[in-house]
N, C-alpha and C positions, 0 to 999 in steps of 0.2 A: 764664269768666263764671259766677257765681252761679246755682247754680239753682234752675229757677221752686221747686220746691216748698218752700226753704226761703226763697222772698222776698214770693209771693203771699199773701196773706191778711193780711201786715201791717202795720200803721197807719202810718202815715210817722214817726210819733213811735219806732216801732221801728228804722225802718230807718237803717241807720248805714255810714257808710263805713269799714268794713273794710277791712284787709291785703289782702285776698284781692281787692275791687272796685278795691280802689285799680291794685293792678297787672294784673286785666281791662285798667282803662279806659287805662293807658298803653303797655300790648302793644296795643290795637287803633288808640290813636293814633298809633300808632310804625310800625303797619302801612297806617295812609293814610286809616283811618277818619275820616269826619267825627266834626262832633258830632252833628247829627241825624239821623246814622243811630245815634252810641253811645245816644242819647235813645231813639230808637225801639225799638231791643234791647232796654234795660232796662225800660223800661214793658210792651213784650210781656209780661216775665218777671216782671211783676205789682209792679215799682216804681209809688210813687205819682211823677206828671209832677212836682211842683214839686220834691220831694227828690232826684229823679233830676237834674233840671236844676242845683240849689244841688252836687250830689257831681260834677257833670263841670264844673262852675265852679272849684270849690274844688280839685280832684285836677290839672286841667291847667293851672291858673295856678301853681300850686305846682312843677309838673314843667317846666313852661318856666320859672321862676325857678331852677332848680337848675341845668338847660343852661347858660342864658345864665351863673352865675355861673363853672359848669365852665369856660367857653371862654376867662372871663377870668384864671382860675389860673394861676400861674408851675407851670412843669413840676415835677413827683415831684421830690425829694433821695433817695439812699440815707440813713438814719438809726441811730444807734447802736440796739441793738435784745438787751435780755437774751434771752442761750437758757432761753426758759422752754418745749421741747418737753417731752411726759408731764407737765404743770402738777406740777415740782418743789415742793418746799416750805422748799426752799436753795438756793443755787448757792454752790458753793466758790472764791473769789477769791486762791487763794493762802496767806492767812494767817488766813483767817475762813471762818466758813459764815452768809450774811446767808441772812436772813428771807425769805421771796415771803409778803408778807400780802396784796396784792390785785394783782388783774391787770384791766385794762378795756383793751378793744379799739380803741376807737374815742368819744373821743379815746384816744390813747394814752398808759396814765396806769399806772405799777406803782407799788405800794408797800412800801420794805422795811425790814424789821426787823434790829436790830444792826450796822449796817454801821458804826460806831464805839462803843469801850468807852465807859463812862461817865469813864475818867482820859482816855483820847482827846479829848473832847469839851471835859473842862475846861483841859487842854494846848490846845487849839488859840484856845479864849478867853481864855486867860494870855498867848498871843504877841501875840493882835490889839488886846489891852487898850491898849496906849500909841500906838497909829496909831490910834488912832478917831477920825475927824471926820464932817460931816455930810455924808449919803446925795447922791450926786451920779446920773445919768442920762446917756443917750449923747442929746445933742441932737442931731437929725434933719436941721436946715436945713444944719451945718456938719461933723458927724459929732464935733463934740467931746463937751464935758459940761458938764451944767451941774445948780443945783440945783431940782429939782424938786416942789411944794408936793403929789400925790400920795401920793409916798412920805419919810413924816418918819421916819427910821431915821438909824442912826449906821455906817458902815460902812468897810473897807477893803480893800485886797488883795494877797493873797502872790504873788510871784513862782511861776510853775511850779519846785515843787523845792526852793524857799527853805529849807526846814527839813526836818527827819526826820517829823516827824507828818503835814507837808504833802504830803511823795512818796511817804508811805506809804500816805496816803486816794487821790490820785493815781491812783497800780498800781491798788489793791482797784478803785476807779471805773472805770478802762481795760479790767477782766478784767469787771466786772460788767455794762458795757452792751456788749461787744464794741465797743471804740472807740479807734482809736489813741492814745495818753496823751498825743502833740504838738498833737491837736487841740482840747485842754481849753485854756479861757481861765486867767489864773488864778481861784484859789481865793477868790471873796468875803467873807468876815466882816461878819454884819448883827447890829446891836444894836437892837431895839424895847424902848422904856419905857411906860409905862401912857399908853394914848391913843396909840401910835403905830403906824401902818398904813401899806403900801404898796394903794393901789386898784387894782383891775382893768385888767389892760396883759396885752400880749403882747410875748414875750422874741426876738423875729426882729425885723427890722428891714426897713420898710416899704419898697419899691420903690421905690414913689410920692415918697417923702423924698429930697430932696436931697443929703441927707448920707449914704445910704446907699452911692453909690458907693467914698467915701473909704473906709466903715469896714470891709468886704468886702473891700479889698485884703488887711485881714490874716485870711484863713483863710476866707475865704468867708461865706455866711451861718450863723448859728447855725441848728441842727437839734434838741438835745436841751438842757433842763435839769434838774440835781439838787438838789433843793432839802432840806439836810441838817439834822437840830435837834438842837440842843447842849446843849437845857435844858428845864426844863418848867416852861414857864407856869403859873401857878394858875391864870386864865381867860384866854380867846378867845386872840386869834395864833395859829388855822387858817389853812390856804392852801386858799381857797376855788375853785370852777371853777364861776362862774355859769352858761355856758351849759348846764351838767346839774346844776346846783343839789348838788352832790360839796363838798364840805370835810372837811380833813383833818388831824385831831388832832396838835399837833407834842408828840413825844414824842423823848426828849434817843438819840440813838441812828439814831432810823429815818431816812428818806429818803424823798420822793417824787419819782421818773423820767417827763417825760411827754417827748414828743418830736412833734414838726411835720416833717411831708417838703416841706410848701412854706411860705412867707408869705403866709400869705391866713387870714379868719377862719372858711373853712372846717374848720381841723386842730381849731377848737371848743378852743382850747388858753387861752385868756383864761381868767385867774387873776389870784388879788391874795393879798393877807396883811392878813384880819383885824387890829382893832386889839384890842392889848394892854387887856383888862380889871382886870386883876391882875398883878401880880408883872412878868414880864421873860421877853423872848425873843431869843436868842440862835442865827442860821442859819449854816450855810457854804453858799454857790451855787457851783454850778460850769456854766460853760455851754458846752455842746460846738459845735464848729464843722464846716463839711464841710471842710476844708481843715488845714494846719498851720497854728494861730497863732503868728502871729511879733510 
């Protein structure tokens, strides 16, 4: 609990709900306290009554909405996961030493640098060049696809292995999240033109959807995606992460790793792809599964 001496004497307009009150008020709710005895404690300790009442309003409706949404979470997944112990400033995948430019916790979001040359990058947009049609979507009712007005991109995809560039990003990806290389979907190819965006979605697939049972047969649910840039846009075509207001420069080389242990929009993993302001953006996705995709 807060003590008096640094609570008494201040105006209500001072007094704020704190880190520190917050988790007073949910250790002593959790311990069987009422609320008008947590009211009465804090007003002792020289809280103003109406602020005190608004911060045990606002602290415990808040903390039973977080239970209640816990209980209805599908349980933990294991998730591909970079060893980044002693916050390296590479990891060696073999044939490369990529980048660690950023690490965030929670959601779980890394960001890396180099993980394909610049001839890499234009090699992998020379093979997908003549398969490009328009961006399709896993529909949810029947688990097939279809096309979806969200995301206007142009896209397609390699077989695991199809080629020499493709089994080679492949490995480097398998060594760099610690993740079996059978459990990689294939390899995406997205083209954005000026004006062209994918909106805010999450890249698991919904329980609740009908169609999820079907698509889950092959390799489980998705857990991790990599989301690679092949080119550099003159403006926008960032991959945005609204829940923490995060967007992230696509730069022809890097990579952004975020990964989900459940379905639910807890994991905070809702992301999209800005629209193309200028010039052209060119991604390779790859999405990792729990399982082997077959």
């Amino acid at each position: 609990m807060p003590s008096s001496s640094s609570t008494q004497k201040k105006s209500s307009r001072l007094q704020s709900i704190t880190p520190e009150l917050r988790q007073w008020i949910i250790a002593q709710a959790q311990a069987g306290f009422s609320a008008p005895t947590l009211l009465q404690s804090m007003t002792d300790s020289g809280w103003d009554e109406d602020v005190a009442v608004d911060a045990l309003e606002v602290v415990l409706r808040e903390h039973l909405s977080q239970v209640a949404a816990q209980q209805n979470q599908p349980a933990p997944s294991k998730v591909p996961e970079p060893d980044l112990d002693h916050s390296p400033l590479f990891i060696d995948v073999g044939d490369r030493q990529v980048e660690v430019l950023m690490d965030l916790a929670h959601p779980r979001i890394v960001l890396f640098g180099n993980l394909l040359s610049r001839e890499e990058c234009e090699a992998l947009i020379a093979e997908a060049q003549p398969r490009m049609a328009r961006s399709k979507t896993v529909e949810t009712q029947s688990g097939g696809e279809e096309i979806n007005p969200n995301r206007t991109s142009e896209g397609m995809f390699f077989q695991r292995g199809e080629n020499g560039i493709v089994a080679t990003l492949e490995a480097r990806i398998a060594k760099l999240v610690n993740w079996p290389l059978e459990n990689g979907e294939g390899l995406q190819i997205l083209h954005y033109g000026p004006g062209a965006e994918y909106k805010p979605h999450y890249d698991y697939f919904d329980p609740a959807e009908p169609g999820t049972a079907t698509i889950v047969k092959r390799g489980g649910q998705r857990v991790g995606t990599l989301v690679i840039y092949l080119n550099n846009p003159v403006k926008g075509g960032g991959t945005v992460f609204p829940d923490i207001q995060l967007e992230v420069g696509p730069r022809q080389g890097n990579a952004v790793f975020f990964s989900y242990e459940r379905p639910h929009p807890a994991t905070k993993t809702l992301h999209g792809g800005s629209p193309v302001v200028e010039g052209e953006k060119w991604i390779a996705t790859k999405w990792l599964r729990e399982g082997e995709f077959k």
